[in-house]
N, C-alpha and C positions, 0 to 999 in steps of 0.2 A: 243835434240833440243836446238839450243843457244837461247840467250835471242833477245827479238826484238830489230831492232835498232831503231835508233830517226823517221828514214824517216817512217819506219812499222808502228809503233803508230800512228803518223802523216796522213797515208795513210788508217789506219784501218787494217792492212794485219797481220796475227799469233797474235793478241792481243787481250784479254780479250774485251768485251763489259761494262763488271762492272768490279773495283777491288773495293772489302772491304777489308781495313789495319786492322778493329775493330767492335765489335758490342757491346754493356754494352744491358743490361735490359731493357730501353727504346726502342731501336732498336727492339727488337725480339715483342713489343707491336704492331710497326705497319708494319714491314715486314710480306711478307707470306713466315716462315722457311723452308717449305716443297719445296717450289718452288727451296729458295735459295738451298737447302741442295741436289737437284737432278740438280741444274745448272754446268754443264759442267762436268758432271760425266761420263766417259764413259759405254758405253754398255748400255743393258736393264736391266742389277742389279746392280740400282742405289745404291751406297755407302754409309753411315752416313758421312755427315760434320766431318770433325774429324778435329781442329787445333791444337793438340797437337806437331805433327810430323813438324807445320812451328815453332813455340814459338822455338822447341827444335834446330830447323836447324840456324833458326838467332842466339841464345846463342852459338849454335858452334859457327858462324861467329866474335859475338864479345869475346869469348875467345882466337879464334885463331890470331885475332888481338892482344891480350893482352899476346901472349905465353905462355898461361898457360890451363890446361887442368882442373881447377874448380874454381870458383869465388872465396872461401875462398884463393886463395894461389897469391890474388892480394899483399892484407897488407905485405905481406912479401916479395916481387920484390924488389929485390936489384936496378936493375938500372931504374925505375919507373920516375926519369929524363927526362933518354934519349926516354923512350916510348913515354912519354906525347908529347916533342918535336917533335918526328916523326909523332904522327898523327897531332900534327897540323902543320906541313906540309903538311900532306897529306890535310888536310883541304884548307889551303890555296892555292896549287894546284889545286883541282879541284871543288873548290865554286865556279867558273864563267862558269863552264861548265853544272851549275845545271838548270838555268832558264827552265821549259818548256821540264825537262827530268827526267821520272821518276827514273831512273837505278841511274842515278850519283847524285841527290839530296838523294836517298838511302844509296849508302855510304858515303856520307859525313854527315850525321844523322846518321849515324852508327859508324864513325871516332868521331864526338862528343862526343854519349853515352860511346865511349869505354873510350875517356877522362875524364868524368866525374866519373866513375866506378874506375880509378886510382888515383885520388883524396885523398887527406887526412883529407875533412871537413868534417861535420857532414851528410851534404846532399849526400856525395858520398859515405859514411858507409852504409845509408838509401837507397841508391839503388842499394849497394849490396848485402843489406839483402832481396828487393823485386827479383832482380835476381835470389838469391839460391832459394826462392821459387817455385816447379816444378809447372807445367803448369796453373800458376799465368795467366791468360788471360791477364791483362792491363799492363804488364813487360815493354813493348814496346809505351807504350800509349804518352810517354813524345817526345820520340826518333819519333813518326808520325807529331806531330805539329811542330818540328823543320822539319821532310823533309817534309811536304807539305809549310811551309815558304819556304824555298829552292826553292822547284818547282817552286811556284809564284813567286818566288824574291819579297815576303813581309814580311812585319813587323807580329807580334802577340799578344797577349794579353792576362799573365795567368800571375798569383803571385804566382806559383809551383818555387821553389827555384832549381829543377833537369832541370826544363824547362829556367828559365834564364839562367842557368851556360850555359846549352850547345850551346844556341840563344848566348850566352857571345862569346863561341871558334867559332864561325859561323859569327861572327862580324854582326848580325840580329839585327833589329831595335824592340826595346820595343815601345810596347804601353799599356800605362798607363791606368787603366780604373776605373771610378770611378762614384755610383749611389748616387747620391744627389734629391730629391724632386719627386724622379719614375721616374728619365729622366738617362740614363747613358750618359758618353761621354769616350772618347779617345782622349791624346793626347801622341805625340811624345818624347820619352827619349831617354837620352842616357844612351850604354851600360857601366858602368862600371864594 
């Protein structure tokens, strides 16, 4: 089955009624898991939730972006130049096509995480040592705030140093956040 297109979503037709990117420990307090874990399972024997088998399909997707067949043998890419350039190409190709879609705001938050993963700061060591971790649940968690920003065509707000870099290659607007007297506020930065 191919993927929906924009109109399907739009119209309701072949599309999910929920998607969950994510759930941490708070979530499963006031979800009913039972419910979620038989939602859209086929047949009368319903399956366990299993998300191992997505974690593992995106890490193909962003190795196979990076030519290499294991995280470890990023540090040693010879032309690690020319990669970076192409994805943000590919970035900068299809960021305008993201507003209000979930497919393409996907890879272009997947074009990001693959830039930041060939990196040579310390932050981009830091998430590829969370990468080689196997079925690490929140691997991805930085890579969902940059494409739900995408989606909306908004700004965000996190002092995660994996989540600026990649809002950095997405040209996404920071927003600043800061609690003074029990009141928080946000204002507008720019990205440098």
């Amino acid at each position: 089955m191919k993927s929906p297109t924009q109109e399907d979503i739009l119209a309701g037709h072949r599309t999910p009624l929920l998607v969950i990117s994510r759930l941490d420990e708070y979530a499963t307090a006031v979800r009913d898991m039972n419910g979620l874990r038989k939602f859209d399972q086929p047949g009368r024997n319903k399956t366990n939730w299993n998300t191992n088998w997505s974690i593992a399909d995106e890490k193909e997707k962003v190795l196979s972006l990076l030519s290499v067949k294991r995280i470890e043998e990023v540090a040693q890419l010879a032309d690690r130049p020319k990669r970076d350039e192409d994805l943000r190409l590919s970035i900068e190709r299809k960021k305008s096509e993201c507003f209000k879609r979930f497919w393409e705001s996907d890879d272009v938050s997947r074009f990001a995480y693959a830039r930041l993963l060939l990196g040579r700061k310390h932050v981009s060591s830091e998430a590829r040592k969370e990468f080689a971790i196997s079925n690490y649940p929140n691997v991805f968690g930085d890579r969902h705030i940059i494409q739900n920003a995408l989606f909306f065509n908004a700004g965000f707000a996190s002092n995660d140093k994996a989540v600026k870099t990649m809002a950095k290659f997405c040209e996404l607007p920071t927003l600043e956040t800061s609690a003074d007297n029990c009141c928080c506020t946000c204002q507008m930065t720019e990205n440098n």
